[in-house]
C-alpha positions, -999 to +999 in steps of 0.1 A: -079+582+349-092+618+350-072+648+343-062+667+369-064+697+345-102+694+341-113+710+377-146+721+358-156+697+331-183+700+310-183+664+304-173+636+327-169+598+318-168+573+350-163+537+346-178+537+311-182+498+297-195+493+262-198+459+249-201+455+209-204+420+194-190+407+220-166+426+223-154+453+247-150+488+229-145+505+267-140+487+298-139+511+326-132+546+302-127+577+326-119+612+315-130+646+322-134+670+293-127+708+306-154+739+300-139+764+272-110+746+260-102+726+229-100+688+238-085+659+212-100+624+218-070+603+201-059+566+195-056+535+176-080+527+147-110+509+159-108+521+198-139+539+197-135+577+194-166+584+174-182+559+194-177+580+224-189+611+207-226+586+202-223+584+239-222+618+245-251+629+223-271+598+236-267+579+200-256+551+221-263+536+258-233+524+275-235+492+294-223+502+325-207+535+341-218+575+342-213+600+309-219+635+324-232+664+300-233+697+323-246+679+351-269+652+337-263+618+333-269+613+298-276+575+296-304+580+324-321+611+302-356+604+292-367+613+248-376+648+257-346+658+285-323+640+256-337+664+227-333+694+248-296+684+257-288+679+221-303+712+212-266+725+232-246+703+212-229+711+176-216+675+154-193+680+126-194+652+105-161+639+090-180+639+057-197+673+061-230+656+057-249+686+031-282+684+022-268+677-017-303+698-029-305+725-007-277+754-014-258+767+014-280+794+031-304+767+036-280+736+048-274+760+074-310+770+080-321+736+081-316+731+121-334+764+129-364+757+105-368+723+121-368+734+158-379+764+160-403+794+145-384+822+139-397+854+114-379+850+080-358+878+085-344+869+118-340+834+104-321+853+075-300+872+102-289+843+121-279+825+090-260+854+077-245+859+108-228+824+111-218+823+075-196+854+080-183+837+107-168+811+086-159+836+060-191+824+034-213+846+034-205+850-001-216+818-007-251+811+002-265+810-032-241+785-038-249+743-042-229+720-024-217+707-052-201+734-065-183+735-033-145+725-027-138+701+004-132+729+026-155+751+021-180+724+024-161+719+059-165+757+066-204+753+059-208+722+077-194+740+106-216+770+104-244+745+106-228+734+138-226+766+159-266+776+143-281+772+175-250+792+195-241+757+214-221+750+242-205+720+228-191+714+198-179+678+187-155+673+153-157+639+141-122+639+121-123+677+111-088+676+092-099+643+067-095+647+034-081+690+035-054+705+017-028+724+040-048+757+030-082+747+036-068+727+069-053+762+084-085+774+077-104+750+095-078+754+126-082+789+128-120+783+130-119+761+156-095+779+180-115+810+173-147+801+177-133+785+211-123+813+220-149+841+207-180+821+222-170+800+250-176+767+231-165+741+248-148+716+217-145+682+214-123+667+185-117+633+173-082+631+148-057+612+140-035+639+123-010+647+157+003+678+136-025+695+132-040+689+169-009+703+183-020+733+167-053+734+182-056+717+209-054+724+250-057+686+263-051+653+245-066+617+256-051+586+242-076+560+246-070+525+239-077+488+250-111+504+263-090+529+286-078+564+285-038+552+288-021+587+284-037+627+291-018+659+285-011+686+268-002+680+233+035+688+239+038+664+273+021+635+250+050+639+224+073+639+252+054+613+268+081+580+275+052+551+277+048+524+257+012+537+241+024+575+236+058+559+219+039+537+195+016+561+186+027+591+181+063+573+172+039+557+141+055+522+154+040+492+136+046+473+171+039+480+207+007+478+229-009+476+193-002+448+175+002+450+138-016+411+132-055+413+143-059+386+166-060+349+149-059+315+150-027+294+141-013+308+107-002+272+092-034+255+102-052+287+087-035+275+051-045+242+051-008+225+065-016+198+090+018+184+094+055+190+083+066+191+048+080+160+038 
């Protein structure tokens, strides 16, 4: 079900049905994700957050339904509409994903030198420009290695917003920070948000830290968005999904046992013990 919050959406998902070995990952996902505002895709392990986020950049065809970017229907894009669209659209990577033997002026160089011919020194410019932005600057000269976790983050990120894009997507931003390099990464986000107009989509599990950051909250699971909201209505939220989830219940909606076949015949007992 749509928000009603997201009058002007930069994305919209309509009846979105993805089948993956067999199984359903959505069956009939709609949501709307609002122009200039920080949104948090959330849910269960497995319900297909980042899988949404392939959607969105074209990674992925859905089987059925409409996935909206700015007006055009991604799924329906031709190769050269599709490469123009992701042109607009910044991907964190929960991992960061540095070049390891490039140093840090050039990880964040890379996208510009591949699509397009700038001068050297407005190349240099536009590099230095975004690295400020992230507060590393200082470190261009620097190796990725030689790099802590957030910082590497902070790099990655710069990367992201090279090309000045409208969208921004964070595949689990917070993974793996300590609470310094995590308020560091927050501040980034809600700044940049808010400096540049990006639109920012963010995929976590940490509730803490989204509640921090974020404007809107989906819950998706079962294949559905079940819950929308601001972060504080969600934790207030008296369902049976928003309970379990954000409650950290082991039982509820979400079964703790994957689905199976009969446990006794599973071990081998045909019959009662003697």
């Amino acid at each position: 079900m749509p928000t009603a919050a997201a009058a002007d959406a930069l994305v919209e998902v309509r009846d979105l049905t993805t089948m993956l070995s067999g199984k359903a990952v959505f069956a009939g996902l709609s949501l709307d994700i609002p122009r200039g505002k920080v949104t948090a895709i959330m849910g269960p392990s497995g319900t297909g957050k980042t899988t949404l986020l392939k959607h969105i950049t074209g990674q992925m065809r859905p089987d059925r339904g409409v996935l909206r970017v700015d007006g055009q229907n991604v799924p329906a894009l031709g190769r050269e509409a599709l490469y123009a669209l992701r042109e607009r659209i910044g991907y964190l990577f929960q991992n960061s994903a540095l070049l390891t033997d490039y140093d840090v002026f050039e990880n964040v160089a890379f996208p510009l030198r591949q699509h397009a011919r700038l001068p050297e020194v407005l190349l240099r410019n536009i590099v230095l420009t975004k690295l400020q932005a992230v507060g590393l600057r200082g470190a261009a000269r620097l190796m990725p290695s030689e790099l802590s976790g957030g910082m590497a983050r902070r790099v990655a990120l710069a990367r992201a917003i090279v090309f000045d894009p409208m969208l921004i997507l964070y595949d689990e931003p917070f993974v793996g920070l300590d609470p310094i390099a995590l308020n560091q990464v927050l501040k980034l986000i809600r700044t940049l948000n808010r400096t540049l107009g990006i639109t920012s989509i963010l995929v976590a599990h940490e509730f803490a830290a989204v509640r921090q950051v974020a404007d809107l909250v989906h819950l998706i699971a079962n294949g559905q968005c079940v819950a929308s909201g601001t972060p504080e209505q969600l934790a207030r939220g008296e369902s049976d999904w928003t309970r379990q989830f954000f409650g950290g219940d082991a039982d509820g909606p979400v079964p703790f046992q994957y689905p199976a076949g009969d446990y006794a015949t599973a071990l081998g007992f045909t019959g009662a013990a003697a």
